[in-house]
N, C-alpha and C positions, 0 to 999 in steps of 0.2 A: 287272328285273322278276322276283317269285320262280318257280318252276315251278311247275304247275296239278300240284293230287291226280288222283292215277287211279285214281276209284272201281268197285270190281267188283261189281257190283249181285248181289245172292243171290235176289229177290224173283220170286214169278212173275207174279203177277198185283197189280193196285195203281197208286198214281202215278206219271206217265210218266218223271219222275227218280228214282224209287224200283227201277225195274224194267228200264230202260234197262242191257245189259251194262258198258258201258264210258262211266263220265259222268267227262268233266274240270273242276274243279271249284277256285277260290281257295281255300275252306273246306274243312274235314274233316267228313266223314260222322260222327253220331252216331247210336246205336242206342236204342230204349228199349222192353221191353218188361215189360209187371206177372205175366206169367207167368215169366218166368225170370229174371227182371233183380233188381239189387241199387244201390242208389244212392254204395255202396262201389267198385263200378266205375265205371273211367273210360267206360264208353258207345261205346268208338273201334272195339270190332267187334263183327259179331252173336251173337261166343257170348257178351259181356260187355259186354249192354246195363244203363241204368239200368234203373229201375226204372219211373218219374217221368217225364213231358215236364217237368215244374217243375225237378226235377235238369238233365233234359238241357241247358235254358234259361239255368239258371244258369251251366254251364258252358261253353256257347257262344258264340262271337263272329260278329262280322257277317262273313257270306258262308257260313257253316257251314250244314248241311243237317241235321233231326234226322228219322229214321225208326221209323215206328212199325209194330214188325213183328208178324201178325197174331195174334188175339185179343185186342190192349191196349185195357186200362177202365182209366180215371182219371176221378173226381169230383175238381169244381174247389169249393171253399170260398169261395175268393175268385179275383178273377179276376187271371189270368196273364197278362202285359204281356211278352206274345210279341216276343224282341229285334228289332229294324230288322235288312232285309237278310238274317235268316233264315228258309229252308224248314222247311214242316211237314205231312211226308210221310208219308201209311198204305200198306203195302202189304197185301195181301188183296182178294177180292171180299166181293159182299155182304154174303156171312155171316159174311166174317173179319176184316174190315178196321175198324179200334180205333173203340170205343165212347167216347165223353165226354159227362159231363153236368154239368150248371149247378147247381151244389149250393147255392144260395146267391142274395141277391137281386141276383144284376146281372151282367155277362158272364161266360161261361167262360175266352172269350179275346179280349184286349183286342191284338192286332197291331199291332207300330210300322210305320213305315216301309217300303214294297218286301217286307214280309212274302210269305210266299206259302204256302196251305195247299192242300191236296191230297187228296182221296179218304178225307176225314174225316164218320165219321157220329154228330152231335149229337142224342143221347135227349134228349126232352124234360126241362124242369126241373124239380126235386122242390123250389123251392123259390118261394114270389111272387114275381114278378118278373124270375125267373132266366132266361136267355137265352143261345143260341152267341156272339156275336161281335160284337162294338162295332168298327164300322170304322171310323176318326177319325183318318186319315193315309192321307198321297200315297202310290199305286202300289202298294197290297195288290192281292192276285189269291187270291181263292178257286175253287178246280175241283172239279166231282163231288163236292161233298158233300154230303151228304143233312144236313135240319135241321128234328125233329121238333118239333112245336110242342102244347105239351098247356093244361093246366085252369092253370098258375102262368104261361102266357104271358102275360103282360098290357100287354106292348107288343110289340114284335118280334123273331120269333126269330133274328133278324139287324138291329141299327139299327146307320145310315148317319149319323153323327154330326160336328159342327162341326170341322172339319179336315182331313175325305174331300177328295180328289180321287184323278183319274187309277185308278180303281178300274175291275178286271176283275173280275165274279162270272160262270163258267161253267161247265154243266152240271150244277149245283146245282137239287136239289127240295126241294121247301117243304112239309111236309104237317101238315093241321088231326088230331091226334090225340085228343082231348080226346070223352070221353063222356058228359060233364058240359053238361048244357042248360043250366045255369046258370052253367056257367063254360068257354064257349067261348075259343080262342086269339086275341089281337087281330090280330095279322097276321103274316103272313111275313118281310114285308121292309117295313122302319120309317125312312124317311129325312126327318129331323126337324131339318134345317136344311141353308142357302141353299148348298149344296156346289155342284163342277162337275167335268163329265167323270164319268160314270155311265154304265159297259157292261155290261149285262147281254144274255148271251146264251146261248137254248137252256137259259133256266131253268122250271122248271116246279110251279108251284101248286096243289096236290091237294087239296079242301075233304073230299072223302069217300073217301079214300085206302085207310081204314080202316073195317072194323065198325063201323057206330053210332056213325060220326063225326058230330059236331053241329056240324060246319062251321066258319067262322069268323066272328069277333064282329064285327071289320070289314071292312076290304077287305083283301085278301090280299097287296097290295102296292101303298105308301100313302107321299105326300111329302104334307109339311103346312108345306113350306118351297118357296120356289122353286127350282128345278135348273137349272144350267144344262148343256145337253149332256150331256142324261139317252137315251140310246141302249140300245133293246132288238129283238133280232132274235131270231127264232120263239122267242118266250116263248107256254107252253100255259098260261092260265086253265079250271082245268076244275073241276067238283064245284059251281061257287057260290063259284069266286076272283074276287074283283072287284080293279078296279085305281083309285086317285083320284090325278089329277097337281094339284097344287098351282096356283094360280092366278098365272102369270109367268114359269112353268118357259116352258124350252125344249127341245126334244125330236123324236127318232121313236122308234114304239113298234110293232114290226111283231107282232101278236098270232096264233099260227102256230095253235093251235086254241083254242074256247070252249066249251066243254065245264057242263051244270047250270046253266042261267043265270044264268051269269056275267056281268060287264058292266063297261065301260071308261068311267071320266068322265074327260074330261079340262078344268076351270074355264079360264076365259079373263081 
């Protein structure tokens, strides 16, 4: 068996394997940031990171970690088909930790396999129908990322797609950005076929998060498929976030607050 990397994390604040001193690790750490970075470099330390998560990607293999160190913006054109079995780490708080957007009609980032992103915060789309993240494979884990949802949402700013399972989304917020009465965001989280094993936990739906938010179009988080072993614990609906469970799903859905009447159907 080969020896484990001994990564020495540089990060202060950020994802919990971005910022941990000492992570062992089968994979090697790669860097990428669009303030100092060069896609010329190999990405393998922080003073010579890419440029690109698209570079980073391309030069990563499965078990590799790519971190994105604070201030990085990258617009996606098309969407990036984040490899199986690699992390996709921000370090920074609120104010620093890397911006991405949906530049285009369809996800930003499409994750294979055991994917795992991290403390990533998704501006809404500048383009129809452009969205964060198509989840369509076993054993992705999204944590604390923020997933802004505007006027080009027009299905979800996160869909749950044919070949999900075994999926962890936690500490991730959802919010209606959109100032446009006429063209409200359709929903947060969009799971649009008969998938199973759905954990959502301690996520949170903000319909009026913002100034002269116009809420959202539909329900804030939405299966229009059956689920099965669809599990949510204190998930906050608040602003006017409704929730509609599919008719045959199976499920617990512990609602921690309800906040602008908001309101839970679930079909039988």
């Amino acid at each position: 068996m080969a020896s484990p990397n001994a990564v020495y994390n540089g990060g202060a604040s950020g994802a919990t394997l971005a910022t941990r001193t000492l992570v062992y690790a089968s994979g090697v750490y790669r860097y990428v940031s669009s303030v100092s970075g060069d896609n010329t470099y190999d990405g393998l330390s922080r003073k010579f990171p890419t440029a690109t998560i698209v570079q980073a990607n391309t030069n990563a293999t499965a078990g590799d970690t790519i971190v994105l160190l604070e201030e990085h913006t990258e617009t996606f054109t098309s969407a990036l088909a984040l490899k199986a079995d690699v992390g996709l780490f921000a370090e920074g708080g609120e104010a620093t930790r890397a911006r991405l957007t949906p530049g285009h009609g369809g996800a930003a980032i499409d994750p294979g396999a055991r994917a795992w992103l991290e403390n990533i915060y998704f501006l809404e789309p500048t383009v129809t129908a452009g969205f964060a993240l198509d989840l369509g494979a076993a054993g992705i884990r999204a944590w604390n990322c923020r997933v802004d949802c505007g006027a080009e949402t027009t299905g979800g700013g996160v869909a749950i797609t044919t070949g999900a399972s075994a999926l962890r989304l936690r500490d991730c917020q959802f919010y209606a950005v959109s100032t446009d009465a006429a063209a409200p965001p359709a929903n947060g989280i969009l799971i649009s076929a008969a998938v199973s094993d759905v954990e959502l936990e301690r996520l949170t739906f903000q319909g009026d998060g913002i100034a002269n938010s116009v809420g959202w179009g539909e329900e804030a988080l939405k299966t229009t498929a059956a689920v099965t072993g669809l599990v949510g614990v204190d998930i906050d609906f608040l602003g006017g976030s409704d929730l509609l469970v599919a008719t045959g799903s199976l499920y617990r859905v512990h609602a921690r607050n309800l906040g602008g009447a908001s309101n839970l159907v679930f079909t039988s």
